[in-house]
N, C-alpha and C positions, 0 to 999 in steps of 0.2 A: 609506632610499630617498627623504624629505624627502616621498613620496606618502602621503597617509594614504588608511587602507584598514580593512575586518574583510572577515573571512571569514563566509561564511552559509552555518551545515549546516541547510539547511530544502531541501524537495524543489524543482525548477525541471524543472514536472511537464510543458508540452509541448515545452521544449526538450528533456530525455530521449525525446524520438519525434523531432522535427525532426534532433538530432545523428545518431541512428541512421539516417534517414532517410539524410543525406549520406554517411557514411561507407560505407554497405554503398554507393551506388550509385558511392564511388568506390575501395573495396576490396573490394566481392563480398562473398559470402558469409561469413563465420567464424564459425566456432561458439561460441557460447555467448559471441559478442560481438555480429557484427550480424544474425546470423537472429532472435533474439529479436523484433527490431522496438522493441526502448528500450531503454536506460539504468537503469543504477539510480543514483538520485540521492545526491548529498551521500557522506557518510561510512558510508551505510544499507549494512548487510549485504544483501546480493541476497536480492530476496522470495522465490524459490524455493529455500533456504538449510533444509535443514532445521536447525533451533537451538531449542534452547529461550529461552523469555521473559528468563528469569535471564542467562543467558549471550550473548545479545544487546543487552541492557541494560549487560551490564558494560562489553563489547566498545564497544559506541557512545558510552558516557560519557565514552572515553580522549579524543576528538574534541572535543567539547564546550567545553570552557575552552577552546581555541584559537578557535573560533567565535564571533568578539565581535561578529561582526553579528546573532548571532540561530540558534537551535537549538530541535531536537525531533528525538526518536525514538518509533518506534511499532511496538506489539506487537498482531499482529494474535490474538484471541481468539474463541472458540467462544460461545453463550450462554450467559450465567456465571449465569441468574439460579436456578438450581438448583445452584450452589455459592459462595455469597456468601463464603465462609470463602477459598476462592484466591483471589478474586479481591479482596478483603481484602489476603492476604499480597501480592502484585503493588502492588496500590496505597503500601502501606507499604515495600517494596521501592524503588520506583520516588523516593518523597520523600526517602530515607534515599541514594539512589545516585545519582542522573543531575539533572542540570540541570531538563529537561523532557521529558517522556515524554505519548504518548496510546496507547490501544488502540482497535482497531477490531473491531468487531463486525458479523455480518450482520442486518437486523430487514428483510428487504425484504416486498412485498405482491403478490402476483397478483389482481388486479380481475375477473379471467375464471373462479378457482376457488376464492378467498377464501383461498390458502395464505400462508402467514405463516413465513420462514424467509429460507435463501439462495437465488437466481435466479441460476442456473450462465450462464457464460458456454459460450457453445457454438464448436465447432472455427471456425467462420465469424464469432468475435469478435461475435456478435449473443449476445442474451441471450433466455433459455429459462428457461420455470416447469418447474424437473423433475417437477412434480404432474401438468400436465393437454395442457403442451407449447407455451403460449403465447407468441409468442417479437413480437407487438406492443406497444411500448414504450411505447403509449400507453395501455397497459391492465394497464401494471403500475407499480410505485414499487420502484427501485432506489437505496439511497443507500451510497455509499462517499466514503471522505476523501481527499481527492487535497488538495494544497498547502495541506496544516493546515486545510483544511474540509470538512463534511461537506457533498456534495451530492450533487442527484440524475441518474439516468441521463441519462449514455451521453458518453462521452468520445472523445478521440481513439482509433484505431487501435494505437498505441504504447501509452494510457495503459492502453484496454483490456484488452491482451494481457498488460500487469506485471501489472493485478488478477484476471486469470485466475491468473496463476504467484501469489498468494501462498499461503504456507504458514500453517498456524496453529500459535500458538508454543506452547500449553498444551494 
């Protein structure tokens, strides 16, 4: 092509809301294309995919060597710190098979009733302490990883509604 180029399977986290955005207002509805409200990005198996870790990793690794701009895959996980031994094998998995991998975990805070876990996303894309029903976001700390980093509440409308849909892999 004489153009030099890579490819980049890394997430391109508010353009998967902004693309979804146009396309449903200019084909309507479709299911389980533009009702969603986003995208799933890159090479990423759809977050609401039930799959396990192992076979998502396989699956996303195939991707990887073509992506010479730059890659990551991520497995989203439950609190492992009560089974160090999986989450062990996953780590050792992950070195031995895919380029680059992360997992994500929930460790969020409720400030209103000291709970310490996940802070569900509620049907109106706002967020809720399923403890005590606190749903001011300035009186809780929520952090998830959107484009290879980890940060805290509250994101787009699109990004929101992919981290409601994901599934955990383990």
């Amino acid at each position: 092509t004489n153009i030099g180029f890579g490819l980049y399977g890394s997430p391109a986290e508010s353009l998967c809301y902004r693309f979804a955005k146009i396309d449903k207002a200019k084909f309507g509805d479709i299911a389980d294309v533009t009702d969603k409200g986003y995208y799933t990005n890159s090479y990423h198996v759809d977050v609401r995919e039930e799959i396990d870790a192992f076979t998502k990793l396989t699956f996303e690794s195939q991707f990887q060597p073509i992506s010479t701009g730059g890659c990551i895959s991520y497995i989203e996980i439950p609190n492992m710190s009560h089974n160090l031994e999986a989450l062990k094998q996953l780590i050792n998995y992950i070195y031995h098979n895919i380029q680059y991998a992360e997992f994500n975990t929930k460790s969020d805070c409720c400030h209103v009733c000291e709970f310490e876990g996940e802070i569900q996303v509620n049907d109106e894309l706002g967020w809720e302490c399923p403890n005590c029903g606190n749903n001011d976001q300035a009186k809780m700390n929520v952090i998830r990883r959107t484009c290879g980093y980890l940060g805290d509440n509250y994101w787009n409308k699109g990004k929101t509604a992919e981290i409601k849909s994901r599934v955990l892999h383990l």
